[in-house]
C-alpha positions as CSV (number, residue, x, y, z in Angstrom):
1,X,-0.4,24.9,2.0
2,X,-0.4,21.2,2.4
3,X,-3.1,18.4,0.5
4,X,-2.6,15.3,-0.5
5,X,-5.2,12.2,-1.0
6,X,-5.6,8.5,-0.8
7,X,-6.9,5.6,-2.4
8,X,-6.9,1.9,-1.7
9,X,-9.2,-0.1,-4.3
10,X,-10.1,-3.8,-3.9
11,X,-7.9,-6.4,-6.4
12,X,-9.8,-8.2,-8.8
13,X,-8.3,-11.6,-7.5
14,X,-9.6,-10.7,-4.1
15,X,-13.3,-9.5,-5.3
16,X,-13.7,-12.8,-7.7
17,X,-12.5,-15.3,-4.8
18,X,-14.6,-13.2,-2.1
19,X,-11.5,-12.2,0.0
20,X,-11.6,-9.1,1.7
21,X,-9.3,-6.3,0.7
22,X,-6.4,-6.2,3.0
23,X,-4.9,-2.8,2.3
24,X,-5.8,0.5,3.7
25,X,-4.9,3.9,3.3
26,X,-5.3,7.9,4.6
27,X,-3.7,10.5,4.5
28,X,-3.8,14.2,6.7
29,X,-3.0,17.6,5.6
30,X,-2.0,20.2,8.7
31,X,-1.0,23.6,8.7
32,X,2.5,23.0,9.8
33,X,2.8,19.3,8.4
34,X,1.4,16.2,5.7
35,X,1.4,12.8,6.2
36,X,0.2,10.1,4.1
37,X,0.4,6.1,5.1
38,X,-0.5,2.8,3.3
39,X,-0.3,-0.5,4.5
40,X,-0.5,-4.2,2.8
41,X,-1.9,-6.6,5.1
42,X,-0.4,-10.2,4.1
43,X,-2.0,-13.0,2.0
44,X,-1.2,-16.2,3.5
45,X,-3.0,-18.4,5.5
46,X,-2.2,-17.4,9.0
47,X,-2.1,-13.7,8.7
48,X,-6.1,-14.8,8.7
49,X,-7.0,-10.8,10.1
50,X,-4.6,-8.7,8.0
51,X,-7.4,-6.4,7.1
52,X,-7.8,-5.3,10.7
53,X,-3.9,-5.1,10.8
54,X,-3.5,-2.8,8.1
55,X,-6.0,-0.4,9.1
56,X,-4.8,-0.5,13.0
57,X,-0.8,0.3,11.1
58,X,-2.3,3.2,9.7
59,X,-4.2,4.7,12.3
60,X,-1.4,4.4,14.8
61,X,1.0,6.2,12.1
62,X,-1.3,9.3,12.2
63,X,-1.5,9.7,16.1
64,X,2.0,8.9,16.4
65,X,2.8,12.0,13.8
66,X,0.3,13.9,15.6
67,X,1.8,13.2,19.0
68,X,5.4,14.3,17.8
69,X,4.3,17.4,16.4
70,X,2.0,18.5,19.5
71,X,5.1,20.9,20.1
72,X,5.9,21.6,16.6
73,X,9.0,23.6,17.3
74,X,10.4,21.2,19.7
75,X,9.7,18.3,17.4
76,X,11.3,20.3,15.0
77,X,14.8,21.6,16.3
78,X,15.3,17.4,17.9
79,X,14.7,16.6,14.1
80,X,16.8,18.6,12.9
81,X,20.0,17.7,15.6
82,X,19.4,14.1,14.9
83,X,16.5,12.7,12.5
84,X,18.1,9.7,12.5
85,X,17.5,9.1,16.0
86,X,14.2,11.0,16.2
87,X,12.8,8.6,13.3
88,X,13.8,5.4,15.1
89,X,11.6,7.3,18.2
90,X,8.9,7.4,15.8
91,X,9.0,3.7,14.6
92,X,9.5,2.4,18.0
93,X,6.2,4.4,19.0
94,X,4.3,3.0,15.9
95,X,5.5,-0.6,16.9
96,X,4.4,-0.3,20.6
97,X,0.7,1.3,19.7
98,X,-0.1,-1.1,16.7
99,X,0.8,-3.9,19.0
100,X,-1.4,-2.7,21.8
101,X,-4.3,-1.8,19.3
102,X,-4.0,-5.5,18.0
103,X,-4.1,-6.9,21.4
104,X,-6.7,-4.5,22.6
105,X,-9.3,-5.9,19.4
106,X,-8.1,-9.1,19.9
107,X,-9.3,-9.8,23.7
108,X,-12.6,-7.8,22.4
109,X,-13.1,-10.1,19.3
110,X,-12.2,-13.6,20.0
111,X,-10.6,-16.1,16.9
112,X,-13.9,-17.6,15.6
113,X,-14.5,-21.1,15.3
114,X,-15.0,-20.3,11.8
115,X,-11.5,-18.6,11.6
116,X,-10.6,-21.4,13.3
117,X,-11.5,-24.2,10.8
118,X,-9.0,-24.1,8.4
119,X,-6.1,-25.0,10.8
120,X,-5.4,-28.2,13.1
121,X,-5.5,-27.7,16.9
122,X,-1.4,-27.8,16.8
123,X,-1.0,-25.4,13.7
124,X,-3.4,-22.6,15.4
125,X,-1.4,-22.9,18.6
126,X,1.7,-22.5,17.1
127,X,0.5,-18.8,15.6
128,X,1.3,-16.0,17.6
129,X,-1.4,-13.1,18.0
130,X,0.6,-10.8,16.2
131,X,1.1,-12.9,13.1
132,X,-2.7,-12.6,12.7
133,X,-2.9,-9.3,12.0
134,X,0.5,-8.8,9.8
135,X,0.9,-6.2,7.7
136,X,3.6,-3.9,5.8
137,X,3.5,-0.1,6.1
138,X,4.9,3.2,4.4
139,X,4.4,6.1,5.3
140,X,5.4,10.1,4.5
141,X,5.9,13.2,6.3
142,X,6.4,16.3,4.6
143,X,7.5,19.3,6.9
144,X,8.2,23.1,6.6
145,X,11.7,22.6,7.2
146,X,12.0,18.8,6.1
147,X,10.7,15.7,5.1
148,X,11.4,12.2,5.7
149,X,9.5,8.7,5.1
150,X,9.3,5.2,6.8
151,X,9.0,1.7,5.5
152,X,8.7,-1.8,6.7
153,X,8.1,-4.8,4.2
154,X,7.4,-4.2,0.0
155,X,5.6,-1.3,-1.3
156,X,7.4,2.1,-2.7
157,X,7.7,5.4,-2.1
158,X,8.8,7.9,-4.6
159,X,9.6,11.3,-4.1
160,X,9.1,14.2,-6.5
161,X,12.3,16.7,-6.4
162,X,12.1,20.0,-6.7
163,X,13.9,19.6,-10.6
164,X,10.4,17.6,-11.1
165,X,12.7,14.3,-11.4
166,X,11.3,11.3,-9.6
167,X,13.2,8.8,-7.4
168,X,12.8,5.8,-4.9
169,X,15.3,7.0,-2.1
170,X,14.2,3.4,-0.5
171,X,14.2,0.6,-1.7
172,X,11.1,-2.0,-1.0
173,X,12.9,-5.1,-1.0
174,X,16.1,-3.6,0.8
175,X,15.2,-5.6,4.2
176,X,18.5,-5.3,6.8
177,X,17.6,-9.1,8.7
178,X,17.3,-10.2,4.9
179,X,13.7,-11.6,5.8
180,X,9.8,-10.9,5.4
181,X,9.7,-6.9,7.3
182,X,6.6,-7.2,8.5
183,X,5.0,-5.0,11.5
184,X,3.9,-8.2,13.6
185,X,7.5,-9.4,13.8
186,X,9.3,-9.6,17.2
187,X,12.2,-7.4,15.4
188,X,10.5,-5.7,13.7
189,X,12.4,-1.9,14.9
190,X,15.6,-3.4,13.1
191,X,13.4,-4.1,9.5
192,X,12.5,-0.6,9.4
193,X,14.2,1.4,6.3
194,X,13.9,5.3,6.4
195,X,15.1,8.4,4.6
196,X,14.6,12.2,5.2
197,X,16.0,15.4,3.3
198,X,16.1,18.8,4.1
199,X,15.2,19.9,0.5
200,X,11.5,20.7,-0.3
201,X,10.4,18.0,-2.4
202,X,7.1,18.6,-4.2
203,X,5.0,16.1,-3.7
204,X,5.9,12.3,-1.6
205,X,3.7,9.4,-2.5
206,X,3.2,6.1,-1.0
207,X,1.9,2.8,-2.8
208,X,1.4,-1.0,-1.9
209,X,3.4,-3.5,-4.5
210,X,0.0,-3.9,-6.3
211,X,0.8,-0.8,-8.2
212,X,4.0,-1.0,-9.0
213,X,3.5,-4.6,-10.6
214,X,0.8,-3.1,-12.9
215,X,3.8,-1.2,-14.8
216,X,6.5,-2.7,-17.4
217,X,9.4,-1.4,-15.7
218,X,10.8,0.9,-12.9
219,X,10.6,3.9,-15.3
220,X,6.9,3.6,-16.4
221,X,6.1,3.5,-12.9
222,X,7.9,6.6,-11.6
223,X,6.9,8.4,-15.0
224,X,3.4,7.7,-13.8
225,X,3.6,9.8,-11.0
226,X,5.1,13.0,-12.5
227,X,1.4,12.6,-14.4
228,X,0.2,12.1,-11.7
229,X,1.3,15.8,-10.5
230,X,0.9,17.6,-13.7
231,X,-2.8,16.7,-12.7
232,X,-2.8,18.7,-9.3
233,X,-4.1,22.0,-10.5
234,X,-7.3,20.7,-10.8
235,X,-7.5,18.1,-7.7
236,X,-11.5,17.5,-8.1
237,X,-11.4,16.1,-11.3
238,X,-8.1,14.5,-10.7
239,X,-9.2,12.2,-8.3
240,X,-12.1,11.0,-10.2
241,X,-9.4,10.2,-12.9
242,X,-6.7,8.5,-10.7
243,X,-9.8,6.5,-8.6
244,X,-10.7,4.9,-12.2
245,X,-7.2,4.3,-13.3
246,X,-6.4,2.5,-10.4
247,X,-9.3,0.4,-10.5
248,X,-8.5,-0.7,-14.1
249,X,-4.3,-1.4,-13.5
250,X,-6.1,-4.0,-10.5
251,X,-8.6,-5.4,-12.8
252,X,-6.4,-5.7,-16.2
253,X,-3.1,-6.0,-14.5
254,X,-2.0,-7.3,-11.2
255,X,-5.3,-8.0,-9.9
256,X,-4.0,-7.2,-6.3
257,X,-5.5,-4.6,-3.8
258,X,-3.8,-1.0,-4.8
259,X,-3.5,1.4,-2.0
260,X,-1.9,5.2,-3.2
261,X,-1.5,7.8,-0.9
262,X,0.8,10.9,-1.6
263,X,0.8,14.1,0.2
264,X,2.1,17.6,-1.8
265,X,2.9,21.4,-1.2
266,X,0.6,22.9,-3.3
267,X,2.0,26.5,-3.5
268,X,5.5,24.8,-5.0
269,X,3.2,22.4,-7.4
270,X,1.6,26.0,-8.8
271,X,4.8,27.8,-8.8
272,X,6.3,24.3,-10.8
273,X,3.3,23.4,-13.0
274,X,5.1,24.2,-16.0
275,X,7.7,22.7,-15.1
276,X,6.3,19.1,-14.3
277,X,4.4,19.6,-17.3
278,X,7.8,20.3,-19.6
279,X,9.2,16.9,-17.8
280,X,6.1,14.9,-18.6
281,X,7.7,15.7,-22.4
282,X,11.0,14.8,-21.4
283,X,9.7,11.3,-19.8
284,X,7.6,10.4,-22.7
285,X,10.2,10.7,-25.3
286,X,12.3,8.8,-22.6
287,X,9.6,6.2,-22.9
288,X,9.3,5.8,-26.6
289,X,13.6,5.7,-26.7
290,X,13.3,3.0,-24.4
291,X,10.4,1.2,-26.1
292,X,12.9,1.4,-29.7
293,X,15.5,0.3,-27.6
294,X,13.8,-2.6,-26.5
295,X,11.8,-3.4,-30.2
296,X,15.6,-3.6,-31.4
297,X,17.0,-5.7,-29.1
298,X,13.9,-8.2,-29.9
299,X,14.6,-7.9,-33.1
300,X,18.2,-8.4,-33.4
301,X,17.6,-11.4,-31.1
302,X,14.6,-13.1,-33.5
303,X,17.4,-12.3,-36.1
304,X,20.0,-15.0,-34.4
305,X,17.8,-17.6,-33.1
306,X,16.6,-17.7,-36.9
307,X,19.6,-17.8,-38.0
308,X,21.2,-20.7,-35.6
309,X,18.1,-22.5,-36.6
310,X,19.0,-22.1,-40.3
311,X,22.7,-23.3,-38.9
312,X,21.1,-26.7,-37.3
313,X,19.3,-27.5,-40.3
314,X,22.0,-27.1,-42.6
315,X,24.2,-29.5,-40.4
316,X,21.3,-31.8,-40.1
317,X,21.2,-32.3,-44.2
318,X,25.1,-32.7,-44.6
């Protein structure tokens, strides 16, 4: 049985300037399937309706997952001869309805003379529709028979094994055109990234870059979602708990909108409680090596800047 669960939460930065929050989030749990999306509308000055973007990405991701797996088992055996090309099918379908949904609330909501103002007649010209509503988007699908995940622009998406290790099988900033991935781009098929498995993961998240630049390092931030698992047993209370972290990593830390979405097979998580539960040990005296590691390292270099200070001033008195 699939569940999963989403969160997007406003960054502080945004709620103290009055800027809107321009992530957004869901997720959908099936009988046969999961899905979970997030999507980072972008900051600057001409992507002036990246709220609407965001939320338009995500939508579109659902009903194109739904569409595919209208005829489960045909979806299914396609996938299975070729995900590779079935996956570019899906993108290509994301990037044609996102592109009509932005057109079709653009003609119905006209640019405002007060969206207007902060541009020059040229320099609003120059912006194409699109741009307007730019956004990133990630997105997960777990299957019976396999999973696989989708990603244009930053963001990460970690995938919990069925050893209860974490991993990023994509990397956020690995970008084939070597430019800003972005869904309102006219390439934007070719900045896609994607990976799928035929292994049963446990549970897939999905997260805008505001939450991974709440944590120290790469491993803090993958530990965190092996917690995050251990906590599934008891999803109500859970999600009280991960709603209030989330909101204090944005208001302490980065300060930028946090969208987390993950989707999970929740017979496997029972079956593997323990088990997460036993690596959460393994990853926190992980942590505390890495923490010795690193109060050492400071250490030993404190150590030689004092002494080459010692060094300069001896030379300076001969």
């Amino acid at each position: 049985m699939f569940d999963g669960f989403n969160y997007t939460v406003q960054g502080e930065s945004h709620i103290q300037s009055g800027k809107v929050c321009q992530d957004w989030s869901d997720f959908k749990a099936h009988e046969k399937y999961a899905v979970a999306v997030v999507a980072d509308g972008h900051g600057s000055k001409k992507h002036f309706r990246s709220d609407v973007g965001s939320k338009l990405a995500v939508k579109v991701t659902l009903k194109t997952i739904d569409n595919f797996y209208h005829n489960a088992d045909e979806f299914e055996k396609s996938f299975v001869k070729n995900p590779k090309k079935v996956i570019k099918k899906i993108q290509k379908y994301i990037i044609s309805y996102w592109n009509k949904e932005v057109s079709w609330y653009h003609r119905n909501n006209p640019v405002t003379d007060d969206e207007k103002k902060n541009f020059t007649n040229d320099e609003f010209k120059a912006i194409k529709m699109e741009s307007i509503y730019g956004t990133t988007l990630i997105a997960v699908v777990m299957g019976e028979n396999f999973s696989f995940g989708i990603q244009i622009g930053d963001g990460s998406l970690v995938v919990l094994e069925d050893d209860c290790e974490t991993g990023m099988p994509i990397d956020g900033d690995e970008n084939p055109a070597n430019l800003t991935a972005s869904m309102c781009n006219s390439n934007a098929i070719d900045m896609f990234n994607l990976f799928y498995t035929f292994n049963k993961p446990l549970a897939m998240f999905v997260s805008t870059d505001g939450l991974y630049t709440s944590f120290g390092s790469a491993e803090d931030f993958l530990d965190y979602h092996t917690i995050i698992a251990g906590q599934f047993n008891d999803i109500s209370e859970f999600k009280e708990i991960v709603l209030r972290n989330l909101t204090k990593r944005t208001k302490y830390g980065t300060q930028d909108d946090i969208s987390f979405s993950c989707v999970f097979d929740k017979e496997l998580i029972d079956e593997n409680l323990s088990a997460i539960r036993n690596q959460i040990q393994v990853n926190n005296s992980r942590a505390a090596m890495r923490k010795a590691e690193h109060a050492a390292r400071i250490k030993k270099m404190k150590a030689k800047q004092a002494m080459l200070r010692q060094q300069r001033e001896e030379e300076e008195q001969q």
